[in-house]
C-alpha positions in Angstrom: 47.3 30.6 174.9 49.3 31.6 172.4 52.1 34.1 172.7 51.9 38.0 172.1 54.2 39.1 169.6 54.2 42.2 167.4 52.8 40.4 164.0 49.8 38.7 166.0 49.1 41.4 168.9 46.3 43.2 166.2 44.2 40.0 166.2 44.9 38.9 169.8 43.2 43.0 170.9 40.5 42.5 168.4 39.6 39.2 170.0 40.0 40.5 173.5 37.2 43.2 172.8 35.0 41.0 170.8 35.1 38.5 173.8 34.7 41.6 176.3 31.1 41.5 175.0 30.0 37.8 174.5 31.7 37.9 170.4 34.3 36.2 168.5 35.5 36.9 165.1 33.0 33.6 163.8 30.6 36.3 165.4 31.5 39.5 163.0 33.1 37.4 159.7 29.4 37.8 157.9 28.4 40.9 159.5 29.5 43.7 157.0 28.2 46.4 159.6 29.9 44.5 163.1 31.3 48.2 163.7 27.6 49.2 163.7 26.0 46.7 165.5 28.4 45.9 168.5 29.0 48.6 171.3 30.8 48.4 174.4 30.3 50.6 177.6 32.1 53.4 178.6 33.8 50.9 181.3 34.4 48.0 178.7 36.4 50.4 176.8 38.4 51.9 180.0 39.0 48.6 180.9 39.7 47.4 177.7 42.7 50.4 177.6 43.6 49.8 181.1 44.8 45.9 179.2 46.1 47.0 175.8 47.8 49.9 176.2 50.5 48.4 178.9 50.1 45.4 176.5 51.8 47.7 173.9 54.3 48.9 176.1 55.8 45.7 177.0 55.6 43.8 173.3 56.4 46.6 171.1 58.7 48.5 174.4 57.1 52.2 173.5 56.8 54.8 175.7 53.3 55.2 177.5 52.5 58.0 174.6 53.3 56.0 172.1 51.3 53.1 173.2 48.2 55.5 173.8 49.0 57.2 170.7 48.7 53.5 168.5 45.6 52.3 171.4 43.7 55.3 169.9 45.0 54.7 166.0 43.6 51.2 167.1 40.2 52.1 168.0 39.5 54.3 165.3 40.3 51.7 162.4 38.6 48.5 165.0 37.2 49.9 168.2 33.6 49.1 168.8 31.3 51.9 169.3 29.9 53.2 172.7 26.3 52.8 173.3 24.6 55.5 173.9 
């Protein structure tokens, strides 16, 4: 596995939801609407937080706000919708 850094930790969260449901980015590269046709549960995405945002902490050494604070900034520009 290749190492988390700050220039490659965007992809490496994007892969790590798209593989929490079954996906890779192959998956999504000719789906203009991937945003709109994936979900995840409400547990996929608490679990999903529960990786990245101490993920954050350690590469990018924020505070726990500040690392929620850019895990929400994250799933509003990449974050798969909830079902339901």
């Amino acid at each position: 596995m290749e190492k988390i850094t700050r220039s490659n930790i965007g992809t490496h969260l994007f892969d790590y939801q798209l593989e929490m449901i079954g996906k890779t980015r192959l998956d999504v590269v000719d789906d203009d609407r991937w945003r709109f046709n994936l979900t995840v549960t409400r547990e996929q995405r608490e679990e999903f937080k529960k990786y990245a945002v101490p993920l954050l902490m350690k590469t990018f050494r924020f505070p726990k706000k500040k690392a929620l604070d850019t895990f929400n900034w994250f799933i509003e520009m990449f974050g798969l919708r909830i079902k339901g």
